[in-house]
TITI-626063 format. One record per residue: residue in three letters; x, y, z of N, C-alpha, C, O, CB in turn. Coordinates in steps of 0.02 Angstrom, whole numbers. Glycine has a CB too. Example, Ala and Ser with C-alpha at 12.3 -4.5 7.8 and 13.67 -1.06 7.14 Angstrom:
BEGIN
   type      n.X      n.Y      n.Z     ca.X     ca.Y     ca.Z      c.X      c.Y      c.Z      o.X      o.Y      o.Z     cb.X     cb.Y     cb.Z
    Ala      660     -284      390      615     -225      390      660     -165      390      712     -166      423      565     -224      452
    Ser      642     -112      354      684      -53      357      645        2      394      670       57      402      704      -30      286
END
This chain:
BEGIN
   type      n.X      n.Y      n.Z     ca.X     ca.Y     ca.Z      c.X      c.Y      c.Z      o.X      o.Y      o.Z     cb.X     cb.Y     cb.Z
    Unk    -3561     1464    -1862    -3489     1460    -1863    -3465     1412    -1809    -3485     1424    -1752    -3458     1530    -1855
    Unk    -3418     1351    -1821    -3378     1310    -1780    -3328     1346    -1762    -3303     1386    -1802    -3357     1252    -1807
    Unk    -3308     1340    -1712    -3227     1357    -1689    -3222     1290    -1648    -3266     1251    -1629    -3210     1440    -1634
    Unk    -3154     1290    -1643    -3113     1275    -1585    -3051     1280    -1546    -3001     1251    -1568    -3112     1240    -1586
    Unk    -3047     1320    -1482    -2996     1349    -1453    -2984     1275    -1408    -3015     1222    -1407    -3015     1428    -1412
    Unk    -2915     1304    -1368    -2904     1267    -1336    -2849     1317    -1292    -2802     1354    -1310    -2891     1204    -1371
    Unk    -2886     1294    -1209    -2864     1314    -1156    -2810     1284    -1132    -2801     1231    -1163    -2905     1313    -1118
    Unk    -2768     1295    -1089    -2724     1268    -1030    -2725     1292     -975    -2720     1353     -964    -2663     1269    -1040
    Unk    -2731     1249     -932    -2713     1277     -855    -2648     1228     -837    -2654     1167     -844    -2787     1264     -790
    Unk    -2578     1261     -811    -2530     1224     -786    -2529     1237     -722    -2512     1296     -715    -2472     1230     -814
    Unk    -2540     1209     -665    -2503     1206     -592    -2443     1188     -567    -2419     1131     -566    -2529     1176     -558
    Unk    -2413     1253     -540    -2378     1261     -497    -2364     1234     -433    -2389     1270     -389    -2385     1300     -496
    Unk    -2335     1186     -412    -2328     1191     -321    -2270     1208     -284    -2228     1236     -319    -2340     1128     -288
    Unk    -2256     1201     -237    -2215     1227     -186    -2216     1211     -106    -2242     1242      -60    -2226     1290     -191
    Unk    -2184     1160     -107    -2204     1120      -46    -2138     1137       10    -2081     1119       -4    -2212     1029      -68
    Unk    -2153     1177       78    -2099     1203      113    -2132     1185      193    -2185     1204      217    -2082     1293       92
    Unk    -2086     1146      221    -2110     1139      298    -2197     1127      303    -2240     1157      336    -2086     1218      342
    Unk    -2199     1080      264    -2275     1057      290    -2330     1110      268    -2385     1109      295    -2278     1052      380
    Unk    -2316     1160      216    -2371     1196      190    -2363     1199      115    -2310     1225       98    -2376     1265      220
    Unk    -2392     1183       80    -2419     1203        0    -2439     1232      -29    -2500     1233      -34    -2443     1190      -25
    Unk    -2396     1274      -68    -2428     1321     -109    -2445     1311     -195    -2407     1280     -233    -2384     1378     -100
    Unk    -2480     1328     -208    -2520     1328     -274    -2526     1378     -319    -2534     1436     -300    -2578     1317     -264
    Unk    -2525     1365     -378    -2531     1415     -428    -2547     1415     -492    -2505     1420     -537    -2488     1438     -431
    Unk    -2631     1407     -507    -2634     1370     -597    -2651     1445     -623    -2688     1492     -606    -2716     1290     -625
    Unk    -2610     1433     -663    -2603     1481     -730    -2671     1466     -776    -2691     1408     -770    -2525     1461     -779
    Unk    -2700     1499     -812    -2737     1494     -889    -2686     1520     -923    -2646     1565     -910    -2811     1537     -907
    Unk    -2696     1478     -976    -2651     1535    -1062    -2691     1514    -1105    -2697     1455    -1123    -2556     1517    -1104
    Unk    -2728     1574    -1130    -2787     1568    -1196    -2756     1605    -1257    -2701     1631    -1248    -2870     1611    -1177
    Unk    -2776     1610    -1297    -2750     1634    -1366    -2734     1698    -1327    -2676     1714    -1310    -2807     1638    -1441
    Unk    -2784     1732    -1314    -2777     1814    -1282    -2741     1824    -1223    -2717     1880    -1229    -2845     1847    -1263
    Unk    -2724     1797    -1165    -2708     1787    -1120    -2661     1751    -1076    -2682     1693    -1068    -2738     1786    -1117
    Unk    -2611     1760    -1047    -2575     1695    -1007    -2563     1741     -941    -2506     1730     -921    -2490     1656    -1048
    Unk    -2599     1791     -898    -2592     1811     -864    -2660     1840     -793    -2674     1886     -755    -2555     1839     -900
    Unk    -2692     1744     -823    -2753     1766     -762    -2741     1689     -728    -2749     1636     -759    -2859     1787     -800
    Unk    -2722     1692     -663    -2690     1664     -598    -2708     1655     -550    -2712     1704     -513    -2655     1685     -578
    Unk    -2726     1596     -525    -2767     1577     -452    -2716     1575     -418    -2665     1584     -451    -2813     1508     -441
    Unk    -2708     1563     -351    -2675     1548     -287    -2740     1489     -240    -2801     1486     -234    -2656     1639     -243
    Unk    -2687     1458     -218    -2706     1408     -178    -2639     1392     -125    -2579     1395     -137    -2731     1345     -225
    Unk    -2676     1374      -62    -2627     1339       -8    -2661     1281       29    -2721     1267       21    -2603     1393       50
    Unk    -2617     1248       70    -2633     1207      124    -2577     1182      163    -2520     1170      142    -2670     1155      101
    Unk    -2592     1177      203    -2541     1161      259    -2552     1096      308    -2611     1085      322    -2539     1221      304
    Unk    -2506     1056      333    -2524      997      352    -2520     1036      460    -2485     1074      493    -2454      919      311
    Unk    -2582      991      468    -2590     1017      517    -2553      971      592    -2589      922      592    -2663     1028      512
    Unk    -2518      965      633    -2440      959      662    -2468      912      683    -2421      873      688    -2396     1009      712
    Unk    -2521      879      703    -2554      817      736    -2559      778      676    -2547      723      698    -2629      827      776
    Unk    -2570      769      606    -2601      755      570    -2523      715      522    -2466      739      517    -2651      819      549
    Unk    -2545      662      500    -2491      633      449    -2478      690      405    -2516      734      386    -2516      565      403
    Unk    -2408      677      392    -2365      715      344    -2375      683      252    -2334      643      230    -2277      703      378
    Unk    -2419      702      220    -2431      662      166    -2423      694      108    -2478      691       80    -2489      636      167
    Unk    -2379      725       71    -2379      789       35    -2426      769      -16    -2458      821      -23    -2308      816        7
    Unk    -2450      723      -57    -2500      723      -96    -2574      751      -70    -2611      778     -111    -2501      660     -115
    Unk    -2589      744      -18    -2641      779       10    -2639      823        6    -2692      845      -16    -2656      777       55
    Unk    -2586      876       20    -2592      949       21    -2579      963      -49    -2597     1016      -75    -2544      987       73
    Unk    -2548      919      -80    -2527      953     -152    -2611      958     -198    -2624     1005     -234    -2457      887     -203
    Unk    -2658      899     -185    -2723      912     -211    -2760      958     -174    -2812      986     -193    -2760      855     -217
    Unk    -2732      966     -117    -2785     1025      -87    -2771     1074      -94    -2818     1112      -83    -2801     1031      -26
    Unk    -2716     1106     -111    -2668     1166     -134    -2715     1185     -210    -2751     1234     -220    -2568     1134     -150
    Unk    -2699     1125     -257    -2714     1134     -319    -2787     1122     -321    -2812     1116     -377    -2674     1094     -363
    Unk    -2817     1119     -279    -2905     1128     -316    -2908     1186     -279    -2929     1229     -318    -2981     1063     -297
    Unk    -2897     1215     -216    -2902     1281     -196    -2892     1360     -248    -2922     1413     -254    -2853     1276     -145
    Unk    -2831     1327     -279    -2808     1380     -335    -2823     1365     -404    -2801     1397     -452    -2735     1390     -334
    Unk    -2862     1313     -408    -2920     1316     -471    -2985     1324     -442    -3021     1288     -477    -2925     1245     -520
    Unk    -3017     1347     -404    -3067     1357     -389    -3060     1434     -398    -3090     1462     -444    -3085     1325     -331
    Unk    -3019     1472     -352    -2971     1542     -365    -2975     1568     -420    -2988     1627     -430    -2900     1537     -360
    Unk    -2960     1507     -478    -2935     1551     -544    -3017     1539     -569    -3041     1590     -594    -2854     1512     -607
    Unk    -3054     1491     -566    -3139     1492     -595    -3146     1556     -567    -3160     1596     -611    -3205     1428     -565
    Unk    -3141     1584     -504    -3191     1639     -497    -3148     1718     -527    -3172     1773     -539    -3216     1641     -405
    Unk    -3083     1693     -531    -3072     1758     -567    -3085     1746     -636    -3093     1800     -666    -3000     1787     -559
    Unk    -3090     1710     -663    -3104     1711     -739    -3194     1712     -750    -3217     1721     -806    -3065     1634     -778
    Unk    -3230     1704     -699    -3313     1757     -696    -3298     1817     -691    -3300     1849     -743    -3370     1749     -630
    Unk    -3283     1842     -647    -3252     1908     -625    -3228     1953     -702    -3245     2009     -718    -3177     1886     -569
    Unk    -3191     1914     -731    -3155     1931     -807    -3227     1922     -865    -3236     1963     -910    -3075     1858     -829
    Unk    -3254     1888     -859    -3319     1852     -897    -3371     1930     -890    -3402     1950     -940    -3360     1760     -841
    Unk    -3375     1954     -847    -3422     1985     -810    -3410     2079     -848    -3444     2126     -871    -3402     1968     -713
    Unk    -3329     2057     -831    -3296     2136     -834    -3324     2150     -928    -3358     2194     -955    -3176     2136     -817
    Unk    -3294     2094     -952    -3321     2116    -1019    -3381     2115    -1050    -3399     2144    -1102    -3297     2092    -1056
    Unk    -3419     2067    -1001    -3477     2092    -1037    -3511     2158    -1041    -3542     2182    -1088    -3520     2059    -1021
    Unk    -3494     2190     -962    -3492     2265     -938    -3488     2320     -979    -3516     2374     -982    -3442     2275     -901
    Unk    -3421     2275    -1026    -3383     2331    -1069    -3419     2332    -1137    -3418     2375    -1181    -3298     2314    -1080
    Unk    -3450     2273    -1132    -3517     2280    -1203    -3579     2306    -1194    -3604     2350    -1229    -3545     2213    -1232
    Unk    -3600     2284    -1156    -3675     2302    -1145    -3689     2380    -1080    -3739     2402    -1052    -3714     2215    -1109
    Unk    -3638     2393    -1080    -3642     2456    -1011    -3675     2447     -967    -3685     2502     -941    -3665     2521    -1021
    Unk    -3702     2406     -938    -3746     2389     -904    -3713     2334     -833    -3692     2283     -861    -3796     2360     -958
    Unk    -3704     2331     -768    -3680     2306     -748    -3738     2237     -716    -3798     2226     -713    -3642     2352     -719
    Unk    -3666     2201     -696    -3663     2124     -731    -3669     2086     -653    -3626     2100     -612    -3574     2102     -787
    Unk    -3709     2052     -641    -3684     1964     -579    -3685     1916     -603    -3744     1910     -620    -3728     1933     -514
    Unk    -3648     1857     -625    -3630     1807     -634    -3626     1765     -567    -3586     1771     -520    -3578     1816     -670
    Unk    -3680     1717     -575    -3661     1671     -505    -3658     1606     -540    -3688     1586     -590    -3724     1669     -433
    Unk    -3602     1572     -491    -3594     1492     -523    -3632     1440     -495    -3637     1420     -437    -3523     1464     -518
    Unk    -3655     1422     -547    -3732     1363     -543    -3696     1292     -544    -3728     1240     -541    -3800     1366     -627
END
């Protein structure tokens, strides 16, 4: 059997006094409510460059949302096989 789904992740930012906040969403057929967080902050010696923090914000809180969606990967397999589960990322 072929399928094909298709994912989204949208990010969020929020840029206030030199710190960045982050926030990518997934929305899957089943789901639009599994959510990374990410920040960064520009450090007071350091150029003021908001694109820097805005990519460092946003890979922080997709890295966030990869490990909660193992975490989610994990839970169900749990819920199939009764047997508990580690998933490590290779």
């Amino acid at each position: 059997m072929n399928t094909t789904d298709r994912w989204s992740v949208d990010i969020y930012l929020n840029e206030t006094d030199g710190e960045t906040h982050a926030e990518a969403r997934l929305a899957t057929h089943d789901t639009d409510d599994l959510r990374g967080q990410g920040r960064a902050r520009c450090n007071p010696t350091d150029w003021d460059v908001p694109e820097i923090g805005a990519e460092l914000a946003a890979a922080r809180a997709l890295s966030d949302l990869a490990h909660r969606l193992l975490d989610s990967a994990a839970t169900d397999i749990e819920a199939v096989t009764h047997e508990r589960v580690n998933l490590v990322d290779h």
